[in-house]
N, C-alpha and C positions, 0 to 999 in steps of 0.2 A: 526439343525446341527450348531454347533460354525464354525466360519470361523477367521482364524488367522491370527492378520494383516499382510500385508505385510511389508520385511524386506528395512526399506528406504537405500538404497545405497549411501555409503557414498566416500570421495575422494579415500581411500584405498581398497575400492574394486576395482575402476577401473581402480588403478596404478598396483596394484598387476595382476589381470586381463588380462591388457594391457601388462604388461612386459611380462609374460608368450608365449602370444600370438605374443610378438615381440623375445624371446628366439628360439620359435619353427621354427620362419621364416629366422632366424640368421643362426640356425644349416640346416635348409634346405639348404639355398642357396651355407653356405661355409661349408658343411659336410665336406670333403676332408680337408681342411685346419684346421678347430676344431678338426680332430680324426688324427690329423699326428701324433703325440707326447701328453702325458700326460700335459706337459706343456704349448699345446696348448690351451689344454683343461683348464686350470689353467688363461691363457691369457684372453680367453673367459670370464669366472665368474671372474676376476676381473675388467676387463673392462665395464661388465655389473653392477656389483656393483657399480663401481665409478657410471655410468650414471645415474642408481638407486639414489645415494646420491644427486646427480647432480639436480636432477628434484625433490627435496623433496626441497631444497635450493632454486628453482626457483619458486614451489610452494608459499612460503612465501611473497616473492617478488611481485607475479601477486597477490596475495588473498589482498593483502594494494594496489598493485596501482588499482583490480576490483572495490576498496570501492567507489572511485573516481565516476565511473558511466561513463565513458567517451563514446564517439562515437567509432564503430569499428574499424575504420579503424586507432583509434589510438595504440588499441593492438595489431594491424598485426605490426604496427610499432614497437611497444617495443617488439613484439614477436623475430620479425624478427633482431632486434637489440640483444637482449639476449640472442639467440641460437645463431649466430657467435659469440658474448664473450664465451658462457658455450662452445661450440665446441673448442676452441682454447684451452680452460683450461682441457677440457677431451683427446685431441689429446694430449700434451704435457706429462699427466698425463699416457696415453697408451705408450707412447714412453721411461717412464722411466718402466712401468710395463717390456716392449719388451726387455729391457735391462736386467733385469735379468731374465727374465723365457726364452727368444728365442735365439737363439743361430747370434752374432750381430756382426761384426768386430767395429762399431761404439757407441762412447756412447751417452746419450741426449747431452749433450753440444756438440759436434762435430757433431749430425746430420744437414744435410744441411736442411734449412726448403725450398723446393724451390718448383716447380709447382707441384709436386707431391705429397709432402707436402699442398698446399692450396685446391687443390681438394679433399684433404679430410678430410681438414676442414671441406670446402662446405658439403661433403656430410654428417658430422657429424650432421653440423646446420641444414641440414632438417630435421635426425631425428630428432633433438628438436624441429625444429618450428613445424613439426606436432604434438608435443605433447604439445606445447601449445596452439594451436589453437584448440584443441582437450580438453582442460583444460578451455582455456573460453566460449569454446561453448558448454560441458556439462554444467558450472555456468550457464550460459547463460536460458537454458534449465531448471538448476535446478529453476532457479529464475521466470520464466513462469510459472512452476507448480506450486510453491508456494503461485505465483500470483494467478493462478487458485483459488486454493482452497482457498485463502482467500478472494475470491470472493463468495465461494460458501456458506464461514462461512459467509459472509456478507449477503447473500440472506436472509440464515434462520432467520438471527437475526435482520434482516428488517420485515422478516414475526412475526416473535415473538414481534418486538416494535409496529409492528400496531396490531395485537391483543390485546394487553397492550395498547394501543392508545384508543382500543374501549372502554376498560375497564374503564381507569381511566382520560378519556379524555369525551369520550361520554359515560360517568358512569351512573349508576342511578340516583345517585345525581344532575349530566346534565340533564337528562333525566326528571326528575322529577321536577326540579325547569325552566324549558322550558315549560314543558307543564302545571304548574302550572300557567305558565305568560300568557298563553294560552287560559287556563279556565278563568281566572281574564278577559281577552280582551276582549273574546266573549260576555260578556253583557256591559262592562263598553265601549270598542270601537271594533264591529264585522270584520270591517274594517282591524286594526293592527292586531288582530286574525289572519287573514284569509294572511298577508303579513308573520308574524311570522312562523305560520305551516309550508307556502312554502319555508322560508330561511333553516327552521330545515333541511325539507326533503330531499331540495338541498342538505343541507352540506352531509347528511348521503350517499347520493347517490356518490357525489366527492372525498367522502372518501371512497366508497368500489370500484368507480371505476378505482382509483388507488391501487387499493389492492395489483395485484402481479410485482407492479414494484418498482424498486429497488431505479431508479433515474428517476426523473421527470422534466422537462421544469420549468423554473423560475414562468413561465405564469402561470403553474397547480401552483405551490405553493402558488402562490398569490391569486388563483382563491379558491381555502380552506380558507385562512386566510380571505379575504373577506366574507365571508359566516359564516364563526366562528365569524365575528364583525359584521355580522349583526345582528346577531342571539343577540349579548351581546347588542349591541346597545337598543333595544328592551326590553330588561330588564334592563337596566341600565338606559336610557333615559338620561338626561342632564348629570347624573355623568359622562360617558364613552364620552371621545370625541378621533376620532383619522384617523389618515390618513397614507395611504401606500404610498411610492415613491417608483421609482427604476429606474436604467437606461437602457434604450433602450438596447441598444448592448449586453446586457447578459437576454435578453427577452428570449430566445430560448437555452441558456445555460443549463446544466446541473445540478440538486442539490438534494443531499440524499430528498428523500419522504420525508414529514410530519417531517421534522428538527424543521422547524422554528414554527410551529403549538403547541408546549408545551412550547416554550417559552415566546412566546405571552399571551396562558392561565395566566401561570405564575406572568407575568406582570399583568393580570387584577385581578387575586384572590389576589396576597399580596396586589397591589397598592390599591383596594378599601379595602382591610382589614384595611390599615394604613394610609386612608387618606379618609373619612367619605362624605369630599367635591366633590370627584371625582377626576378622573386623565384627563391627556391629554395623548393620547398613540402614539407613532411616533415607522412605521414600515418600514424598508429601504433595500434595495435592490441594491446594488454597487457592480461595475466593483472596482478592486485594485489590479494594479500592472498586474499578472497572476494569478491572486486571487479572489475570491466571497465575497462581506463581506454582511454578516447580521446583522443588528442591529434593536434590541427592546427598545426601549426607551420609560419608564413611569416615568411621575412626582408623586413624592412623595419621601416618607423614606424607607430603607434598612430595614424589618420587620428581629425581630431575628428567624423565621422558615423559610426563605428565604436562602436558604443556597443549595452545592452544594449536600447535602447527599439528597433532596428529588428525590422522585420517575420519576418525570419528566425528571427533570436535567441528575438523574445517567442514564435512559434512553438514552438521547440522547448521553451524553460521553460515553456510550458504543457502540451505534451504529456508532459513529465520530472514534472510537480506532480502529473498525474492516471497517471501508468505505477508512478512510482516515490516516493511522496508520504512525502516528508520522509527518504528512502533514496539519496538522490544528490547529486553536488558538482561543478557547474557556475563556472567561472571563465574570466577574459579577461585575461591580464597580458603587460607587457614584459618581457623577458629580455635583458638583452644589446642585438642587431640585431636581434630577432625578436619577433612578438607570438606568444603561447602559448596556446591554447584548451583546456583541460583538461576531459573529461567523465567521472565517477569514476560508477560505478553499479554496483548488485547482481550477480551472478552468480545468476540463476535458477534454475542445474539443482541 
């Protein structure tokens, strides 16, 4: 059975919607006075037209100041501020319609605007403050869902990069030149053998036992990369030198899975590809600002297959586009002797 998506509702559904349903309650309550005369009738659909126009004009206005982001209670303000303006400009605006379709002794400029006149301003501006409050709290709403599901697209595509993680991270080629370093131990030092197999295993375990989560403690992160450098340590012996820092206070913070875990690869396959002598690897883990920064840092040269079109890399900027969309700052530069991996992103909690 196909199943057809559903239709997303958009701002004009639930003006059009909403006016209807504010039409029906108009003629309700002042039947009597709508069906006295044709021209009442007339007074009616234009004064609802004007407000119609009215609130498509006010639309514009809240949709540039919603971009803002502000706290609530400052749209109740400008709500509230905007519906006494828009009310005074549709009372005036009824007042000339009254003049010619109702039968008046007075014209607009000669009507008295006095208390009776203000109270209905008043009651004009609430209907508009409830249609704007009714305006940012559908946004409101729309923006939650949004949220939602692009949390949901983030799941899968968290689930999809650790697949791809297994693949081309703990690939065969991993796989094969570990247990090759393995086989060579076991007779030359049974000892490092027997250290090596347990780091593998570890890591394989760390890695499937964060399988289905999305965001993990700084601690897990490190606690993978640790175990990925043992493992290389062991194969690399004097080449590979390298050390993790971080600071205390984002020990317990929040960070995308296995982010920094292709980076780091990264780092040891080009750095020992273009640097024969060995690297020194520097992994860091900082508080900045409201911000997480990650950095990977290995000495050596900028290889020309080092670039952002690999498999790794695009990896990770697509899981950073849909975790942290348009909230993070991903870069690759020389320094010095070193190439520099920077990954700057939100602080969650």
């Amino acid at each position: 059975m196909i199943h057809k998506p559903m239709v997303k509702l958009t701002f004009w559904h639930y003006q059009i919607v909403g006016f209807i349903l504010f039409t029906i309650n108009e003629f309700a309550r002042n039947f009597q006075f709508w069906f006295n005369s044709i021209n009442s009738v007339y007074y009616f659909i234009y004064t609802l037209a004007v407000l119609f126009l009215l609130t498509i004009i006010i639309r514009y206005i809240y949709r540039y100041l919603y971009d803002f982001k502000k706290p609530p209670f400052v749209y109740i303000i400008v709500g509230s501020f905007t519906s006494l303006l828009f009310a005074f400009f549709w009372q005036e605006i009824r007042l000339v319609i009254r003049q010619y379709l109702l039968i008046s002794d007075k014209t607009w400029l000669t009507t008295e605007r006095d208390y009776t006149y203000l109270v209905s301003v008043l009651m004009s501006s609430w209907t508009i403050f409830v249609w704007s409050m009714l305006y940012f709290g559908i946004k409101y709403w729309k923006d939650l869902q949004e949220e939602s599901e692009r949390l949901k697209v983030s799941f899968l595509l968290a689930t999809k990069a650790k697949l791809q993680m297994l693949r081309y991270q703990i690939n065969p080629h991993f796989l094969f030149n570990s247990l090759n370093s393995i086989k060579a131990l076991t007779f030359e030092n049974p000892e490092q053998a027997g250290i090596m197999l347990t780091e593998l295993s570890e890591f394989l375990r760390a890695t499937l036992s964060y399988n289905e989560n999305i965001f993990v403690p700084v601690k897990a992160e490190i606690e993978i990369i640790e175990k990925y450098l043992a493992i290389e340590k062991i194969r690399f012996e004097e080449r590979l030198k390298y050390k993790i820092s971080f600071d205390n206070e984002i020990i317990d913070k929040d960070i995308l899975c296995f982010i920094s875990q292709p980076l780091v690869e990264n780092a040891i396959k080009h750095g020992l590809t273009n640097n024969s002598d060995g690297i020194t690897l520097l992994v860091n883990f900082k508080k900045s600002d409201r911000n997480l920064l990650v950095e990977v840092i290995n000495t050596g040269t900028f290889g020309e297959n080092m670039n952002s079109e690999g498999t790794g890399i695009k990896n990770v900027t697509e899981r950073l586009d849909n975790a942290y969309p348009g909230h993070y700052n991903f870069s690759i530069n020389v320094q010095g002797n070193s190439v520099v991996v920077r990954l700057l992103i939100p602080d969650r909690s």
